[in-house]
N, C-alpha and C positions, 0 to 999 in steps of 0.2 A: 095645375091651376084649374078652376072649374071655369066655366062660362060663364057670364052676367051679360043679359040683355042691356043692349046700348052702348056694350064696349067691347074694342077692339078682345080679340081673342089675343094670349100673354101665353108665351112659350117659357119654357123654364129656363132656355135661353135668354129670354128678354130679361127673366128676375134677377140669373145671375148679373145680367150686365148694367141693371140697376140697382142691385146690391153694392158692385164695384164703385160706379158714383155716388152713389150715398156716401161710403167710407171716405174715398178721396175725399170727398165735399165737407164730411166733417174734418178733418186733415187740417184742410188747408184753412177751414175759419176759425181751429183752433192754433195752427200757426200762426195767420193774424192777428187773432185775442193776446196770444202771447208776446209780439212783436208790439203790440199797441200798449202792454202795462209791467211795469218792469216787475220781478218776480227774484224773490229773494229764498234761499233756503235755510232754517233757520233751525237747529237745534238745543238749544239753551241751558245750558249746565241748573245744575241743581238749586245754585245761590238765584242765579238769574232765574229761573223759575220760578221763586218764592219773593223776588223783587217785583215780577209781571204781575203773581196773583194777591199783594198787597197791595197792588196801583189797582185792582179791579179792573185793568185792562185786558186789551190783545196784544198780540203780538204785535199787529199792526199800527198800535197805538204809539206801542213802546219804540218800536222804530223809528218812525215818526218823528218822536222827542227826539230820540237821541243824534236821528240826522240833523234838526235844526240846533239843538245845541250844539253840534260839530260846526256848523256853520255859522256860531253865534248869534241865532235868536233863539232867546228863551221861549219855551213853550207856557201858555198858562196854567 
């Protein structure tokens, strides 16, 4: 690491042990992100492909429906 006037001198110690927090820290807010929005994996047969892309949808759309139709509200 070079020098910069006005800051602390940074050992390559220090980068690795702030390299290590950065990782964990992204970890764990994408643990959170995922514990916050429920996440479905989804591969869809060929028929259902061609069903998705004549609604002009997402996938997330089409889910959507089809959960409230399971639950008996029609979607508009």
């Amino acid at each position: 690491m070079t020098c910069q006037t006005g800051l602390p001198v940074q050992t390559g110690n220090d980068h690795a042990h702030w390299q290590a927090w950065r990782k964990a820290r992204k970890l764990e807010q994408q643990r959170a992100c995922r514990a916050m929005y429920a996440h479905i994996d989804y591969s869809p047969s060929d028929k259902a492909l061609r069903v998705i892309e004549a609604q002009r949808g997402n996938y997330s759309s089409v889910i959507d429906a089809l959960a409230l139709i399971a639950a008996g509200e029609l979607p508009e």
